[in-house]
C-alpha positions as CSV (number, residue, x, y, z in Angstrom):
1,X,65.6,50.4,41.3
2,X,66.9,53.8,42.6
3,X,63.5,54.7,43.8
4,X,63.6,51.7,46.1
5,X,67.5,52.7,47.0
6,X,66.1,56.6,47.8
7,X,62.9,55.3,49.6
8,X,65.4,53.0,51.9
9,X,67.9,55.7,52.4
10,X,65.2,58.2,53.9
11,X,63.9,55.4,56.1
12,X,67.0,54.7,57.7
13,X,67.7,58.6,57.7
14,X,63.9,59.2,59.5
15,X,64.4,56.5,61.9
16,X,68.0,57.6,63.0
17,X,66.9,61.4,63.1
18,X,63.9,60.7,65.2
19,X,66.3,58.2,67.7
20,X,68.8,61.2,68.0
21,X,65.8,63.1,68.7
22,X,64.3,60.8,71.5
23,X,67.6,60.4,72.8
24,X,68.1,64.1,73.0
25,X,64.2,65.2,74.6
26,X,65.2,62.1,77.1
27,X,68.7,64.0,78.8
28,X,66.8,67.0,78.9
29,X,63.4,65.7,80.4
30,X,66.4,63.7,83.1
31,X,68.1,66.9,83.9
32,X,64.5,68.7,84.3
33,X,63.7,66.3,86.7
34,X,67.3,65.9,88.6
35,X,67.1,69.4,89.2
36,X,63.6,69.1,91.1
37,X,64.6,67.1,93.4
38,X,67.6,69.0,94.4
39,X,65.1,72.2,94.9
40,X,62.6,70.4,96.6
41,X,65.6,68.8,99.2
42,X,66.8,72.4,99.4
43,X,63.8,73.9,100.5
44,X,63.1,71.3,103.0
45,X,66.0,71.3,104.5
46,X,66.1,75.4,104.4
47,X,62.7,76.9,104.4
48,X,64.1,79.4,101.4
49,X,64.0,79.7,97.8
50,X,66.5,78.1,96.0
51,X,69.9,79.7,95.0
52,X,68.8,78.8,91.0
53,X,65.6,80.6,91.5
54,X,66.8,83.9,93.6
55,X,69.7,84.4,91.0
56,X,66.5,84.4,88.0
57,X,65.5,87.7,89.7
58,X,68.7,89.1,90.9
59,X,69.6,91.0,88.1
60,X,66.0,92.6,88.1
61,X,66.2,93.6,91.6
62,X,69.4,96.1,91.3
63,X,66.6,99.0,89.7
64,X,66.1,100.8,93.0
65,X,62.9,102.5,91.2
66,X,61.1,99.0,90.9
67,X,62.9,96.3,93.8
68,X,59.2,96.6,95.1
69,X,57.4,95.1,91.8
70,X,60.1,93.0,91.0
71,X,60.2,91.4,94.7
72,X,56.4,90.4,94.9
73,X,56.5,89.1,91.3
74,X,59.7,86.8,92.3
75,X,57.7,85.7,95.4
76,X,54.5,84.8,93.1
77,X,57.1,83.8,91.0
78,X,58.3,81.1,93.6
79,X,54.6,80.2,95.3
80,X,53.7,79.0,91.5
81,X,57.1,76.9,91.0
82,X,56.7,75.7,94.8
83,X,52.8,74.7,93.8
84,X,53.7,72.8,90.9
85,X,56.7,71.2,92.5
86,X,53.9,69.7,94.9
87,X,51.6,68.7,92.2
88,X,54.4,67.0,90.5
89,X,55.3,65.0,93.8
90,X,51.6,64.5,94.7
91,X,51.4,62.5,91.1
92,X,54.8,60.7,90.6
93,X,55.8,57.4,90.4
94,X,59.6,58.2,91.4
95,X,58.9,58.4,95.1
96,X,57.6,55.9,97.5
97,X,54.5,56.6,99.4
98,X,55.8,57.3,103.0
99,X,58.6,59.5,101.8
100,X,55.5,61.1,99.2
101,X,53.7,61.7,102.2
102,X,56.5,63.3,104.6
103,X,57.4,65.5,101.4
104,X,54.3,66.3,100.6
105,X,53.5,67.9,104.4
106,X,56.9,69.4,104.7
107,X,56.3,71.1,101.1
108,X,53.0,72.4,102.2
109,X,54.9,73.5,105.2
110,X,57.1,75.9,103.5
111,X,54.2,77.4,101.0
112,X,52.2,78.6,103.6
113,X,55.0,80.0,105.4
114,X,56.5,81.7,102.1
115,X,53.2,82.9,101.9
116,X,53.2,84.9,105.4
117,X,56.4,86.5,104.7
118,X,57.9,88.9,101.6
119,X,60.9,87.9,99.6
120,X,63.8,89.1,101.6
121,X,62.7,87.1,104.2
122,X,62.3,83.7,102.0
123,X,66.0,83.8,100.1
124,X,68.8,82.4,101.2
């Protein structure tokens, strides 16, 4: 009888730890994804790198001795996010096709521009 009692008690334990769990990977994965698009509209509408990305390297920057290293590995840095915010956009289902296609170009735009010029020219 307790056996049974124990065996449903981790059951319902199980199931409601894997539901928080879901629940939890779900916010994150949203926020992920919220965040994308505010980049991608930021980039289009400003031909720089966003403010969230800049500030990743800022601290970095402020050794005189290696600004030079640090600012082509932050403008790497940025082509390889910038690439895979266009692979994400060239695959997903959340935008519609003409707006896809408008992003797409403009996004293109801005990579091979960012990669004609060095990173104090690409920051806000």
């Amino acid at each position: 009888m307790w056996t049974i009692l124990f065996f449903l008690l981790f059951i319902i334990l199980f199931t409601l730890f894997f539901r928080g769990l879901n629940s939890l990977i779900s916010k994150l994965g949203g926020k992920s994804i919220h965040q994308l698009f505010i980049d991608s509209e930021f980039i289009v509408e400003n031909h720089k790198v966003p403010l969230r990305w800049k500030n990743k390297w800022e601290l970095k920057m402020k050794n005189p001795k290696k600004q030079t290293h640090y600012q082509i590995q932050a403008k790497q840095w940025s082509l390889d996010q910038l690439a895979g915010m266009i692979k994400y956009f060239e695959t997903s289902n959340l935008v519609e096709e003409d707006a896809r296609s408008h992003l797409l170009d403009k996004l293109n735009a801005v990579f091979s521009e960012w990669q004609n010029k060095n990173w104090k020219e690409i920051i806000p």
